[in-house]
N, C-alpha and C positions, 0 to 999 in steps of 0.2 A: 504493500500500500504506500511505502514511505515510496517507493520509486514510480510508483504511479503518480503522486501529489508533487513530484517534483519534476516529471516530464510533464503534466497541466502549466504547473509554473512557465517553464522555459517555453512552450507553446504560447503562453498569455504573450510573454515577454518578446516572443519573436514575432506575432502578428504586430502588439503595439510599436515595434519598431518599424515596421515599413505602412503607415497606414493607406498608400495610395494603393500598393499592391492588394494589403486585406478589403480595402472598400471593391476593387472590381471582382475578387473570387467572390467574396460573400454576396456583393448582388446576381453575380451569376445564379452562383447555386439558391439562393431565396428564389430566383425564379422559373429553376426546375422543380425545388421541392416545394415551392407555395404552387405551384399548379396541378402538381399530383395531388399534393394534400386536398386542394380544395374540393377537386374531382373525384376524391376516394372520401369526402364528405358527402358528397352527394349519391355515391353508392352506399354509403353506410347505414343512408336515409331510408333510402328507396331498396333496397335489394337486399341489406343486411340486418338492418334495425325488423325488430316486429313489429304488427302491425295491434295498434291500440284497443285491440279487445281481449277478452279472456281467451285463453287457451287456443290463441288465434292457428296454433299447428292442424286441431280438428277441423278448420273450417275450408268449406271446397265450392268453388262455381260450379255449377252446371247447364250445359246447356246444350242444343238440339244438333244431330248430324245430319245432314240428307247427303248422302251417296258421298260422304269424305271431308265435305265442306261445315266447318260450323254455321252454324245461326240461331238467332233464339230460339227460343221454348215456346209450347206455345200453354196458356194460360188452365185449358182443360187436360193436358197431359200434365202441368205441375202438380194438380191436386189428384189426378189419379198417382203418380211418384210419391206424393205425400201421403196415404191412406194408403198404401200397397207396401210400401219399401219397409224395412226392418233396420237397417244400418244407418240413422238415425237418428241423435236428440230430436231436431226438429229441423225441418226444412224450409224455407220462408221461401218468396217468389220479389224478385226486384223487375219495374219496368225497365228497358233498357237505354230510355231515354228518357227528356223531361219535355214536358209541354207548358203551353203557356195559358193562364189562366185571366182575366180582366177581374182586377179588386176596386170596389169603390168603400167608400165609408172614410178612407182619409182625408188629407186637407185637399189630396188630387188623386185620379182613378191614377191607376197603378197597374200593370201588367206581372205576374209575378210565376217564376219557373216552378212548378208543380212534378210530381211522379206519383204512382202507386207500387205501393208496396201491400204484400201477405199482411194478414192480423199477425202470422208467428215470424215476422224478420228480424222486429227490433230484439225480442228475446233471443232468435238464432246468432245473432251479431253479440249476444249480452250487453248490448249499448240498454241501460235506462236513460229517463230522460231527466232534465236538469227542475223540469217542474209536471206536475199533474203525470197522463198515464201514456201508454202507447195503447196499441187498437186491441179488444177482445174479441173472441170468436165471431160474436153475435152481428159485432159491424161487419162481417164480412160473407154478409148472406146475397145467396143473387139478389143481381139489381131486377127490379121489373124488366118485363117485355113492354117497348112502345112499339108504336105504328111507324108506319110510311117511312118518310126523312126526321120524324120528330128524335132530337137528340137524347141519352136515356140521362137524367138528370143524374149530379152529382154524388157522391156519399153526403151524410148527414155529418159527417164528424171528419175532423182534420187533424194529424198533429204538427205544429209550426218550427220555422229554422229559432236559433237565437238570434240571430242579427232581425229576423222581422219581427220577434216579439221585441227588442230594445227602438226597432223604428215604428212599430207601429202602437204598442201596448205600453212603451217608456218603460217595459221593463217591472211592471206593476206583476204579482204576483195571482190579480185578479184577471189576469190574463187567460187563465185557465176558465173554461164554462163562458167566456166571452162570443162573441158572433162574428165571421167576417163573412163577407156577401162576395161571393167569385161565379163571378161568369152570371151575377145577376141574380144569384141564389145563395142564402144565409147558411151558412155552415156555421159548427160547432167546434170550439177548439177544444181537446181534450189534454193536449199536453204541449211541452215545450223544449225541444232538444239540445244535450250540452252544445256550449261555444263550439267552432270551427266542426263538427258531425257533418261527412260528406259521403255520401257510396255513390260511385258511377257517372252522378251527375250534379251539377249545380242544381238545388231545389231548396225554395222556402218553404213549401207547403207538399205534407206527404197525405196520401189520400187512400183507405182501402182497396183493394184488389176485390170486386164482386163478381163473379160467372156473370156475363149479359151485361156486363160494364163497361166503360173504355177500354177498346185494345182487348177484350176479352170476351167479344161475341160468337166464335167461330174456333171451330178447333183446330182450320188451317192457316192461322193467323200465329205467325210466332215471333211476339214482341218481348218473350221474358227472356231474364237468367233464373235461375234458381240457385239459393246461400243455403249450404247445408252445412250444420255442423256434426261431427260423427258420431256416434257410438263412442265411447271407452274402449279403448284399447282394437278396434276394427280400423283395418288399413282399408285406405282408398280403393284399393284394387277389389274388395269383396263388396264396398257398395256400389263399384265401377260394374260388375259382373249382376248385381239383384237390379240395377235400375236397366242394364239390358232387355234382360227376362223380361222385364215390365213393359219395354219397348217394345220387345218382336210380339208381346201381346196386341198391346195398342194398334197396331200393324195390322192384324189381321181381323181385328175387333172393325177397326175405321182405317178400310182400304186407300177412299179417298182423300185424306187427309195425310195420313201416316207412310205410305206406302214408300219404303226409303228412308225413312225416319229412324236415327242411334240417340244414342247420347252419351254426352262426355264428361266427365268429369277430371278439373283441374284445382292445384289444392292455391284458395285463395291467393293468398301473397303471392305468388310466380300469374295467376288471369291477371291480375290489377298490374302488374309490374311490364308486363309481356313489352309492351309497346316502348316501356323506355328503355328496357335492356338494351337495343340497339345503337342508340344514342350513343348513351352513358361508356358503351364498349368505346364509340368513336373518339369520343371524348380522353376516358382513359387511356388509349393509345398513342393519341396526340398529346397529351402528357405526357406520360413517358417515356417518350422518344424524343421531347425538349428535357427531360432531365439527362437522358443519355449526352445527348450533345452537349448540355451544361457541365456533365462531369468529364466528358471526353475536353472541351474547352480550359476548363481547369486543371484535369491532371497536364495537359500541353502547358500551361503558366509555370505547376509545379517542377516540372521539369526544368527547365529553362531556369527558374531560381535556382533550383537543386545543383545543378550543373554550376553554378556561378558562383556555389557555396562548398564548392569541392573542397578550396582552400583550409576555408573556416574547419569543415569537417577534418580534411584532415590534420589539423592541430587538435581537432579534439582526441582523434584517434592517437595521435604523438602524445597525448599526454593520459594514454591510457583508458578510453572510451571504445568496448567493442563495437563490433559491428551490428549486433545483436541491439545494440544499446541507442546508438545512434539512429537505426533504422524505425525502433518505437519511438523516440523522441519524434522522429519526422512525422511516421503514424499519428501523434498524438499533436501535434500541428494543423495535420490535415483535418482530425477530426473535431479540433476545433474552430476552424474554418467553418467547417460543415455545421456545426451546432449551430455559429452564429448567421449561417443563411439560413439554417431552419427557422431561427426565433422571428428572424426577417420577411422567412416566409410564410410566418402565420398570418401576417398582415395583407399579402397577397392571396391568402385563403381566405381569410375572412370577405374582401372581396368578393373572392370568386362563389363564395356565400350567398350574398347578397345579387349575384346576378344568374348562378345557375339555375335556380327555379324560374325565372323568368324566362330563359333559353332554353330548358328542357321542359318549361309548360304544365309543372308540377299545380299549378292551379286548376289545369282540365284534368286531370290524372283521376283515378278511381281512388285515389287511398285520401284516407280523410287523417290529419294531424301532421303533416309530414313536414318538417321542420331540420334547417341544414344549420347544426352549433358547431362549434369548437371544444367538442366532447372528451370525455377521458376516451373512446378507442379513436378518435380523430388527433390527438394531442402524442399518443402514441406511437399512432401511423409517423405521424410527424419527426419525431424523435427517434423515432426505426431509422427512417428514410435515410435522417442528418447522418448518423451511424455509420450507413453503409453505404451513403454518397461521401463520407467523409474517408471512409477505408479505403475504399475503391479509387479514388483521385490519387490519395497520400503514396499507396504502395507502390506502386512501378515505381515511380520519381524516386523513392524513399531505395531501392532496391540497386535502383541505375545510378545514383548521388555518392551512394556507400560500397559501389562496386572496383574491385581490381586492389589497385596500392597506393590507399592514402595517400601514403610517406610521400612516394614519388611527387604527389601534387605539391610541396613544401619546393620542392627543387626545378619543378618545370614553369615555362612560361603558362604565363593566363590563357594565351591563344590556342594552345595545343588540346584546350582539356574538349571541346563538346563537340565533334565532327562524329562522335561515337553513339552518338543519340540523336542525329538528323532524321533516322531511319524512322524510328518508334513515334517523333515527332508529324513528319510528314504521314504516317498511318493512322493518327490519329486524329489530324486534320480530315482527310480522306475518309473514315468513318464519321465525320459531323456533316461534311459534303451530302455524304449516301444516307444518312438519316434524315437530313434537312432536305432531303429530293424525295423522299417516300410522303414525308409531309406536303411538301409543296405540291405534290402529283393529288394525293387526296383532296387536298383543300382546290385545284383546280377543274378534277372532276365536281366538286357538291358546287361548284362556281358553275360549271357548263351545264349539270342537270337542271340548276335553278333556273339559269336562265332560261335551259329548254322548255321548262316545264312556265314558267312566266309569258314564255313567248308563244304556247300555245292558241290556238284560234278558237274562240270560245263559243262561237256560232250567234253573239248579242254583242252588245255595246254598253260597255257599263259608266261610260265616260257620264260626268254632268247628270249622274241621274240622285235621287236623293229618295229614300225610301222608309218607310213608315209602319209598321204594322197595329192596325185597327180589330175589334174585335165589337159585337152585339151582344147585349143577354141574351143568356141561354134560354128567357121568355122570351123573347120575338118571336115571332111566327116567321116561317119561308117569305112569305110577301113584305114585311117588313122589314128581313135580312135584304132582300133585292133592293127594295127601295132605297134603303139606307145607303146602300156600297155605290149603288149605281147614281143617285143621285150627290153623295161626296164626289164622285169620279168627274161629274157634270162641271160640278164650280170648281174643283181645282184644275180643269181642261180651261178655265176662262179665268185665272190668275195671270195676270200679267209674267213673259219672261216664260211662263210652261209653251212648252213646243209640242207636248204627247204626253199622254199618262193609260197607263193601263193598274188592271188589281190580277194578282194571280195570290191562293194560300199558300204556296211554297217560293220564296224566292228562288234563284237559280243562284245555287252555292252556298249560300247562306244559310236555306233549311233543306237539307239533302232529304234521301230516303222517302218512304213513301209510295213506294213500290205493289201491284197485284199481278196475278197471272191473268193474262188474254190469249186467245185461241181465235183460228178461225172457226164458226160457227158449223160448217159443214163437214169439218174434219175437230169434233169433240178429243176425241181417244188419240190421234195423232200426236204425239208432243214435238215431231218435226215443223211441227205448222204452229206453234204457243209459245209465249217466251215471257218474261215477265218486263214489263215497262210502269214508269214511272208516271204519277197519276196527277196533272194537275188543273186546277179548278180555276178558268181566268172569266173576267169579262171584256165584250168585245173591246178589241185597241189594243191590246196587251202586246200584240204583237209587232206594231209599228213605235209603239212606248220600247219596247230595247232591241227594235231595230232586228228582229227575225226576220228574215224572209218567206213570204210563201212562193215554194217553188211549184204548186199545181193546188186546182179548187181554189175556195174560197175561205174566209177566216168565218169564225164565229160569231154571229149577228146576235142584235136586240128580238130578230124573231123565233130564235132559237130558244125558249123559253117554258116552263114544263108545257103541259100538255100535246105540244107539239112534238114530231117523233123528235129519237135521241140522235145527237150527234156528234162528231169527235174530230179534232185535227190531229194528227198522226205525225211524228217528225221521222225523216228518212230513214234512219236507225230502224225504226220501228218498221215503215212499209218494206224495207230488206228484209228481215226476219220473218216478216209472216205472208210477206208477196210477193216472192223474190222473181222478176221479171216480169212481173203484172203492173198492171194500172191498175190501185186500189180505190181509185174514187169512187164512189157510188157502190163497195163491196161493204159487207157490212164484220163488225170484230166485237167478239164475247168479250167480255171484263167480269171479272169475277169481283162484284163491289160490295160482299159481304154477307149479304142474305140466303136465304137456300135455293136461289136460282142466280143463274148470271144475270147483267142486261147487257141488251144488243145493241150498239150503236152503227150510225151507216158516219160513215166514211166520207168527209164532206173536203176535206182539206190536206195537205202535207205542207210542213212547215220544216227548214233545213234546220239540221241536225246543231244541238246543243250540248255543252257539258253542265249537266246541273246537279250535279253526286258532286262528286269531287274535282278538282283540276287534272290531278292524276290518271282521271277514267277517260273512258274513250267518249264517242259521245255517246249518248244514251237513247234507248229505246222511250218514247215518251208518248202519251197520249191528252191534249188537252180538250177538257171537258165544260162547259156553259154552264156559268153562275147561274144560268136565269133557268137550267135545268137539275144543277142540281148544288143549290146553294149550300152557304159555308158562311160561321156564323164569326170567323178568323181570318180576314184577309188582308194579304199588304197592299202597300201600293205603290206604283214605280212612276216617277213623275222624272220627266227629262226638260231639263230646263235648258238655256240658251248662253247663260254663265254659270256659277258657282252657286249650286242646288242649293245649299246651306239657306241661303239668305231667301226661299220660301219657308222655312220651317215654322215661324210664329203665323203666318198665315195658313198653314195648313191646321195647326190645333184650333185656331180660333174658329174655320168653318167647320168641322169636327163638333167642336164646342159649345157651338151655335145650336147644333143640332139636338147636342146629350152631354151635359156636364159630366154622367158617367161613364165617359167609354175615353178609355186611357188613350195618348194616343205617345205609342211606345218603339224603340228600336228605331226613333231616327238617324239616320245614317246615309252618308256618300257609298251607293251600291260597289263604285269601285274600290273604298276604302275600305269596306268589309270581304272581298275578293282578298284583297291584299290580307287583312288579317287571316286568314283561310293559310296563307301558305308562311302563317309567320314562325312555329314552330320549326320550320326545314329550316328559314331563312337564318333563325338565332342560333340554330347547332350549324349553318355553315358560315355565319360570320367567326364564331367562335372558333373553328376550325382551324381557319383564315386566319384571323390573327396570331395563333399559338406559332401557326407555319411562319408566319413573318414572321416575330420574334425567334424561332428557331433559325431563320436563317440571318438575320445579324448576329445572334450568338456563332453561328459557322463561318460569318464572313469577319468577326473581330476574331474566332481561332485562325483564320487563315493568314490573316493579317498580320496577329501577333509573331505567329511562326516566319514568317519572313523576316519581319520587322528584326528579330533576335538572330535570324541565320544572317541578316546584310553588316548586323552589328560581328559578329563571328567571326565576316568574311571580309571586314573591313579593311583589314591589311593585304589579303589577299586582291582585293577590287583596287586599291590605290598603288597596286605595282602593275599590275592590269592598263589602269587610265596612262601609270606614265612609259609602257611601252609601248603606246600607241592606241588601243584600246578604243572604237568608237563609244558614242553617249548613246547608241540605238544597239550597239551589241551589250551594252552592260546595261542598259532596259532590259533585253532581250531576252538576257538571262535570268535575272531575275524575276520575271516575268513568266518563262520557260518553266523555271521552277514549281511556281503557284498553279501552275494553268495545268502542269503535269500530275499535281497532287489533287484538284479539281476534278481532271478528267476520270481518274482512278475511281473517284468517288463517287459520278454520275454512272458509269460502267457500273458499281454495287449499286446506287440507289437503282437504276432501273430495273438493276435482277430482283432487287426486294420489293418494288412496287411493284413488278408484275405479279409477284405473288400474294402481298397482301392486299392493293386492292379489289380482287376477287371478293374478298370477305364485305367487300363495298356494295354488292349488288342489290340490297333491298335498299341501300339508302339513294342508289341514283333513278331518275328517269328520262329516259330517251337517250342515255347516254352509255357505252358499254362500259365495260371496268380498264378494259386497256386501250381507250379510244386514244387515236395518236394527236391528237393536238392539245391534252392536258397533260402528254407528257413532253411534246416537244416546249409546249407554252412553260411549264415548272422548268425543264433544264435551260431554256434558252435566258428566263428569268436570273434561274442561281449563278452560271454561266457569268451574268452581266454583271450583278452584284459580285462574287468572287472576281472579273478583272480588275473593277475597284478597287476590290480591296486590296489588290497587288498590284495595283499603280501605284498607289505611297511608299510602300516599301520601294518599289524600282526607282522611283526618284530619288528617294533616298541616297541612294547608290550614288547618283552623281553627284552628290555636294560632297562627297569623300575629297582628300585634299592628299595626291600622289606626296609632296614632300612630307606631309604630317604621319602618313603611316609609314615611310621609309626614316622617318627619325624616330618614330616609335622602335621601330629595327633594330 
């Protein structure tokens, strides 16, 4: 111990004496290990840490197979799984999305994200609530059967987020047994959920799950998950195997529905995490491949001092310091380097704290609490890391410094000592080159997919448009939904500055999914001729409001209205799939819109093909259907103005308001500035990327640098017998130059064998873009290339202000 406290000592002692040297290793390494560190906070969160319920290992998603492919559940087979299965405490049902509800009774109507949930979830999760109760059996009894289009009215009982009991209730305790009115209809609050409580989706308001309720009329309709938690001591694989069984029953029970139907089960924490695994891997690797090059950077400094302290060492060795001895001293130099870039680097994690949930989008994530500290296994990581980026610098230097015969250094010139360590030097240059090129190649693929994927043709125009989503009580009648949408539609068409306006219930992008199965009519049982398209519900204009085109028929008229037959505009996608070489006009196509027959509409229209699921998807098969046939009691509205949409949005509420002080008028927004939010999750893990690669590669272009810079001081004597035997100023560039550009080259030679290999493992994160597309990696090497001559232009200039008599009197 006594000789370990006194190699710290002389370690303290040998940083504080060169502080310019300790200031650049220590910010190096702070910021290879402050970017690990932060990053492996972030997995610590999300993929290591558990997940804030009880005995969260028992608990599992489940959810529907048809022929290989997941999808939800659907709401009649959860409760046959739930009354059937045995390997279960209890099984709950979560919807898989959230919807949006109209709240009045505050100071202003309010729009608010809603979901249903089982009466047995909150107990399957063990989350109680922070006040009053969660749902009993009894609320969860079917809802009545209605008629025709009449919508099936709400649950009586609701339980609320915290953040809306502290906005809406002040946070009053009487908040419980209180009333809110949603969608036009009084509900009952029963309870009130701890702070921050999130599953799957943003939601204020959770609302029973009833048979014949939302999302739950039809047993071909599969909108759930299912949260099970297990049995005591029963593994996954034996409730994986009972809700089988249960499945090939269903199957054969309800042909049409089930036919092709499995189910999966997966153990909570790894379904909720699924999606950022990816990420977080990318992330992780671009860390640590800048802390590689930070310590490959450093041990190249270390060396180069080492070598210049040959002297010093050996007088220590002269006066009786083995080699053993001297070589831990150096260790313990190194390692204190490294401690003090870790301390340095906590500052940079904390940082990268504060921005990775925003770049990895841990606010839409399914897991509720997740929070990135500066934890006791984070604090450790940290202090590992210093450790053993402080071993790994210090040894070789420490090994090469203390190598051969002291003594001899006491007796030889200065000049003779480091021609022996050029070699290790320039390979180690040459390994940050090849690291900083595997980076740069990634970072310029998620650069070319993004923009491939930005630059896709979206089949609309989303420029100048400003959008709004409106909604009616769930008491309006049909004819008073019509009225309402169709007459807002009227006077905001004659607001000054509006050029078009149409209403559709799904934005394009914005509110994806939405999907039924259609057939042609004459060929039922075919499924060559059926395909599933997406369902949306506009009024006439919608289409020249963002600028669709119809490419054959007509659009959807004011006389298109119930009682008149049904009819549909079809987008290209669509008449391929179920026409393929036909003229669909005037043909007529099944939709299966939830009841126990289909309805048939005839075929009036084709309108060119859009992407409205995701940017990522091709375009989509779509079928759009007439407000005024079959109305919606939720719709937005797209208004394309002539400048900057914004500056209608007070006149839009107050015609609105004119009408119904309670109908919120919600989600205003630049249609293209909600586009843009759609691909902001790619965009923040490829900025992020992006920058690590930059700073990885000024970290490679100051070791390339540094290494010349110490080989011209080296070569000083040698270069100024050079100049005075005639020597041009473009051959002694030249070669020094030759130099850097040779250790360069070596390194772009390994970075590309390693990027072709590793970015393979890039494939689900690019699109439209292959993993060894050649122009993000001619674009990275041509880049590093540029920066690396740089950085070996000052050192080559260098060379010529050497002074031929100054180094022949040095002589």
């Amino acid at each position: 111990m006594d000789g370990i406290r006194s190699d710290l000592r002389f370690a303290l002692r040998g940083v504080a004496r060169t502080p310019g040297f300790t200031s650049v290793v220590v910010l190096t390494l702070a910021l290879g290990i402050g970017a690990t560190t932060g990053v492996f906070s972030a997995m610590n969160a999300v993929l290591f840490a558990g997940m804030p319920y009880p005995e969260p290992d028992q608990l599992v998603l489940g959810r529907s197979t048809f022929h290989g492919g997941a999808v939800g559940l659907s709401a009649h087979d959860y409760f046959d799984y739930r009354d059937q299965a045995t390997s279960f405490e209890s099984l709950g049902a979560h919807l898989e999305f959230s919807i949006r509800v109209s709240s009045s009774g505050g100071e202003t109507p309010e729009t608010l994200g809603a979901t249903y949930v089982s009466t047995d979830f909150f107990h399957t999760l063990g989350v109680a609530p922070r006040l009053g109760r969660t749902f009993v059996p009894e609320e969860g009894e079917p809802a009545p059967v209605t008629e025709g289009n009449e919508p099936t009215p709400l649950p009586s009982v609701a339980v609320i987020s915290h953040a809306l009991w502290q906005r809406r209730f002040g946070a009053s305790p009487s908040a419980v047994g209180s009333r809110l009115t949603l969608n036009g209809q009084p509900v009952s609050v029963v309870g009130v959920m701890p702070r921050g409580f999130r599953f799957l989706v943003d939601a204020d308001v959770w609302l029973p799950l009833r048979l014949n309720g939302e999302r739950a009329t039809a047993r071909r309709f599969h909108n759930w998950v299912a949260v099970g938690r297990l049995g005591r001591g029963v593994p996954i694989t034996r409730a994986q195997g009972e809700l089988a069984a249960i499945a090939t029953r269903l199957e054969r029970l309800y042909p049409d529905s089930n036919e092709g139907m499995g189910v999966i089960l997966t153990p909570l924490h790894e379904a909720l995490v699924g999606n950022l695994r990816p990420q977080l891997l990318l992330l992780a690797t671009a860390a640590v491949l800048m802390l590689l090059i930070a310590c490959a950077n450093v041990s190249n400094l270390l060396l180069a001092r080492g070598l210049a302290r040959r002297s010093e060492l050996a007088t220590r060795a002269a006066l009786g310091a083995s080699r053993g001895r001297l070589v831990r001293q150096l260790l313990a130099e190194g390692v204190t380097l490294a401690l003090l870039g870790g301390a340095l680097g906590l500052l940079v994690a904390f940082l990268l704290q504060r921005a990775l949930p925003f770049v990895l989008g841990l606010e839409k994530s399914g897991l509720s609490g997740v929070s990135l500290r500066l934890e006791a296994r984070v604090l450790l990581f940290a202090f590992a890391a210093s450790l053993l980026a402080g071993a790994s610098v210090a040894l070789v230097p420490a090994l090469r410094s203390t190598r051969g015969s002291l003594a001899g250094e006491l007796e030889s010139s200065s000049r003779s000592v480091t021609s022996r360590s050029s070699r290790l030097k320039m390979t180690l240059v040459a390994i940050q080159v090849a690291l900083s090129l595997v980076l740069l190649v990634g970072s310029s693929l998620l650069l070319r997919s993004f923009a491939r994927l930005s630059g896709e043709r979206l089949g609309f125009d989303p420029r100048n448009v400003l959008t709004a989503t409106l909604a009616v009580p769930a008491s309006a009648s049909n004819e008073e939904s019509i009225r309402f949408f169709s007459g807002v539609l009227d006077e905001v068409r004659a607001l000054p500055g509006v050029v078009a306006a149409g209403m559709t219930q799904r934005l394009p992008i914005v509110n994806p999914y939405g999907s039924t199965r259609v057939w042609r009519p004459e060929r039922p049982g075919d499924r060559s001729f059926s395909l599933r398209a997406l369902g949306r519900v506009v009024l006439p204009g919608y289409f020249g409001a963002m600028r669709m085109p119809l490419v054959a028929g007509r659009d959807l008229g004011a006389t298109d209205r119930t009682g008149s037959p049904p009819v549909v505009v079809i987008s290209q996608a669509m008449a391929r799939g179920l026409f393929p070489g036909e003229n669909p006009i005037g043909r007529s196509v099944a939709v299966d819109v939830g009841g126990d027959r289909p309805a048939t509409f005839e075929i009036v229209g084709i309108v060119a093909d859009a992407r409205l699921n995701r940017l990522d998807d091709g375009p989509d098969s779509v079928m759009y259907l007439s407000h005024r046939q079959f109305p919606d009691r939720r719709m937005s509205v797209a208004i394309r103005t002539d400048a900057n949409p914004a500056g209608i949005s007070g006149a839009l509420r107050d015609l609105v308001w004119r009408r119904s002080r309670d109908i919120p008028v919600e989600e205003l927004s630049a249609l293209e500035e909600e586009i843009r939010r759609s691909t902001l999750s790619r965009r923040r893990v490829t900025g992020t990327v992006t920058v690590l690669s930059l700073a990885a590669l000024l970290l490679a272009a100051v070791g390339l640098f540094g290494v010349l810079a110490c080989q011209v001081h080296q070569r000083e004597h040698e270069i100024g017998i050079r100049i005075a035997l005639g020597a041009s100023r473009g051959h002694v560039v030249g070669t020094v130059l030759r130099q850097g550009l040779v250790m360069t080259a070596v390194g772009l030679v390994a970075g590309i064998a390693a990027s072709l290999a590793a970015t393979r493992l890039m494939t689900r994160a690019l699109y439209g873009v292959a993993p060894t597309d050649p122009a993000s990696f001619v674009g990275a090497a041509a880049l590093l290339l540029v920066v690396a001559t740089a950085a070996c232009l000052a050192p080559a200039l260098r060379a010529l202000s050497i002074q031929p008599i100054r180094a022949l009197r040095y002589e």
